[in-house]
C-alpha positions in Angstrom: -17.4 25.4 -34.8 -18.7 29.0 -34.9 -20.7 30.7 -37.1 -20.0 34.4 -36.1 -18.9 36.1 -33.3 -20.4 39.5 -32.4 -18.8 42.2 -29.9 -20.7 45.6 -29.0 -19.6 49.0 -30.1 -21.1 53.0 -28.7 -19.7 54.1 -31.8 -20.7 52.4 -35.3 -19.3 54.8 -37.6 -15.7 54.8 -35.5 -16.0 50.9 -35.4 -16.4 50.3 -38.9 -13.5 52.6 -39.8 -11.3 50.5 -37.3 -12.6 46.7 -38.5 -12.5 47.8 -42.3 -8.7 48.7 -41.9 -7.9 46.2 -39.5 -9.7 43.1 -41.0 -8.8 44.2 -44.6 -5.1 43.7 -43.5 -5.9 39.8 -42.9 -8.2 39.9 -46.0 -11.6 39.7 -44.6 -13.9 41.9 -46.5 -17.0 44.1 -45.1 -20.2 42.0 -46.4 -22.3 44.6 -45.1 -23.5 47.9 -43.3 -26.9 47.6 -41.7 -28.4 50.5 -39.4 -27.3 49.3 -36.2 -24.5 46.7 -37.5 -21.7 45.7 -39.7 -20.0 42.1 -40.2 -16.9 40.7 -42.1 -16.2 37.9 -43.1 -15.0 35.4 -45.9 -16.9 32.0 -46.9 -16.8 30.6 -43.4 -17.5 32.2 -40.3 -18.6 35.9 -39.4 -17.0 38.6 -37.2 -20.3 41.4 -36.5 -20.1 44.5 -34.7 -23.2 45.8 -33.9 -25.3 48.4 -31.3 -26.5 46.6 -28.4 -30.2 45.5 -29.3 -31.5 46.2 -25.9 -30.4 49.7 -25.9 -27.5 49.5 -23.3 -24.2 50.5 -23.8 -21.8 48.1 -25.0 -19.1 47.0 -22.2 -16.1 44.9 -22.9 -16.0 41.1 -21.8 -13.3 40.1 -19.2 -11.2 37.3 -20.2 -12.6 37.5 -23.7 -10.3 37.8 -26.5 -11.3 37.4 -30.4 -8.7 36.0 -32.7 -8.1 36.1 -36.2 -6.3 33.7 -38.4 -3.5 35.3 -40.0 -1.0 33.7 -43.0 2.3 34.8 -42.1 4.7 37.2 -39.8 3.6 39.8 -42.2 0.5 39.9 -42.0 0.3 40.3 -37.9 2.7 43.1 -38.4 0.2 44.7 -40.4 -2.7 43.8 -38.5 -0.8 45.7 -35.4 -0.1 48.8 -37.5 -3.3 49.2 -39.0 -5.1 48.9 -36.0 -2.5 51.5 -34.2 -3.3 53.4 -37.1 -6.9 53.3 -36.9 -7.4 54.2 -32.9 -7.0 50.8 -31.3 -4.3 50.7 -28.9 -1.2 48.1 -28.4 -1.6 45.0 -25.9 0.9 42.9 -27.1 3.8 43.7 -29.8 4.3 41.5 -32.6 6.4 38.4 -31.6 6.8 34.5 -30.5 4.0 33.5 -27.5 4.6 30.6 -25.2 1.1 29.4 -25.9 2.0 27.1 -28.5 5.2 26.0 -30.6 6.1 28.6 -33.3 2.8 31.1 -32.5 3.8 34.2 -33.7 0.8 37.2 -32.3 0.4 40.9 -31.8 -2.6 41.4 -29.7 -4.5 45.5 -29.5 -8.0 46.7 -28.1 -10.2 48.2 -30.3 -11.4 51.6 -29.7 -14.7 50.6 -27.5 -12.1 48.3 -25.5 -12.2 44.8 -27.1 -9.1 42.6 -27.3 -8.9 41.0 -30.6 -5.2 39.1 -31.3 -3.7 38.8 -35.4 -1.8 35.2 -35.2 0.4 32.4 -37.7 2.3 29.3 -36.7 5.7 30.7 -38.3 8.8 29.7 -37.6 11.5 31.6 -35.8 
């Protein structure tokens, strides 16, 4: 359905720290560093972070949360600890949502704000 999905960041050099860590837990690798952007990604679909083109500064979206496909319990875990690790900050523990039967998630912000969520169909 998507091709990529691109959030904005005031702070390249912090983001990239943050996505390489946080991404690299769920096994997306960086495919590339530009001047004003950086994206991740696998065979399919793209996640870029990039400057605003149009010089603003970057703002977070409300209601707008990115998620990536994780392969096990594990793997959220790691996703959360990584990205606690790397400056984002915790909003919502690794555990069983009621969105869905079985969804295991851990949902953080990253450090410019965005809400990206790790999650697996795992059961309890």
């Amino acid at each position: 359905m998507f091709s990529h999905v691109t959030v904005g960041t005031n702070d390249l050099s912090r983001a990239r720290i943050f996505y390489d860590s946080v991404l690299g837990a769920l096994s997306y690798e960086n495919l590339g560093n530009m001047e004003t952007a950086s994206l991740w990604g696998g065979a399919g679909p793209r996640f870029v972070v990039l400057k605003p083109a149009d010089g603003n500064v970057a703002s977070v979206g409300n209601g707008l949360t990115v998620g990536f496909a994780a392969a096990d319990r594990a793997t959220v875990d790691e996703f959360h600890k990584r990205a606690l690790e790397a400056g984002g900050t915790d909003a919502g523990a690794p555990g069983f949502r009621d969105v869905g039967p079985n969804v295991y998630a851990a949902y953080v912000r990253d450090p410019d704000g965005h809400k990206i969520v790790a999650s697996c169909i795992s059961e309890g």
